[in-house]
C-alpha angles and dihedrals in degrees: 000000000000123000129225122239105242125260106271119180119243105281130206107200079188153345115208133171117203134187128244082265095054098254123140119257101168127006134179123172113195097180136037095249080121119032112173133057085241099049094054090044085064097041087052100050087053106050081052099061091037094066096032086071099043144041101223114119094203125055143170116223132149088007082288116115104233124193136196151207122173117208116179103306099340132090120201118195140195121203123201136160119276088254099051130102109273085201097063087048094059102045095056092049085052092056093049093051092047087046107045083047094051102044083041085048081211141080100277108251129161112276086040093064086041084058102046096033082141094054084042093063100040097055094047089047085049090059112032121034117187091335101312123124104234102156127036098157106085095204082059090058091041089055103040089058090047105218111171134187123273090252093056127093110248120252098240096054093054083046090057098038088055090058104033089053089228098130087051083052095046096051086051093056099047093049103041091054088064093056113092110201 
């Protein structure tokens, strides 16, 4: 009788963004497939020209499964076993690329990641956990980090106004100053 392998959540060995150069922008390692600073470099270096000279999404390199999505002149990568789901891959590197585009309310380039290195890094947190897919729907993510418009209150003064009273105190005054005895 055969045995079933046993249930394994959906893992992530790494999520990188490089530049159009090849250099790296973001990096997070969740394993230890590649150990030292050299030998990621390298890894790097070779997932880059791999897919710089093809349009495949999806590639096998180093016995590791590595998908990518290009987005001006940046190139984000997931990284999974050579057994895992490429769908759900590819749906959490979808979430990360809609989601970096929408909270950057521009097409992700370069400079804009440079700029936004912290947002970077929560979004991708928000979506991937030690190495474990927890999020694949970018407006939860959007939502969960709570970034609002400009024209719209924030949410901690609204917070603070809620527990101080001071909105309450601010509504009698102005209408009691309306009201002529």
């Amino acid at each position: 009788m055969e045995t079933l392998p046993d249930p394994t959540l959906y893992t992530v060995r790494a999520v990188i963004i490089l530049d159009q150069d090849g250099d790296r922008l973001v990096a997070k390692y969740y394993d230890c497939t590649f150990p030292s600073l050299l030998e990621q470099r390298e890894f790097e270096k070779k997932i880059f020209h791999r897919t710089q000279r093809s349009e495949s999404e999806v590639i096998l390199v180093d016995g590791v499964t590595a998908l990518c999505q290009r987005s001006s002149d940046v190139m984000c990568y997931i990284i999974g076993g050579p057994d895992e789901n490429e769908l759900m891959l590819l749906s959490a590197l979808t979430c990360l690329c809609e989601s970096l585009c929408h909270i950057l309310r521009k097409q992700m380039d370069r400079n804009l990641l440079l700029e936004n290195m912290d947002t970077v890094f929560l979004i991708l947190d928000e979506i991937i956990d030690m190495g474990v897919i927890l999020e694949c729907e970018s407006q939860q993510v959007i939502q969960r980090l709570s970034f609002k418009t400009v024209s719209e209150q924030a949410f901690g003064f609204v917070l603070f106004d809620y527990i101080t009273g001071t909105n309450e105190q601010k509504e009698r005054q102005t209408s009691s100053a309306g009201v002529i005895d």
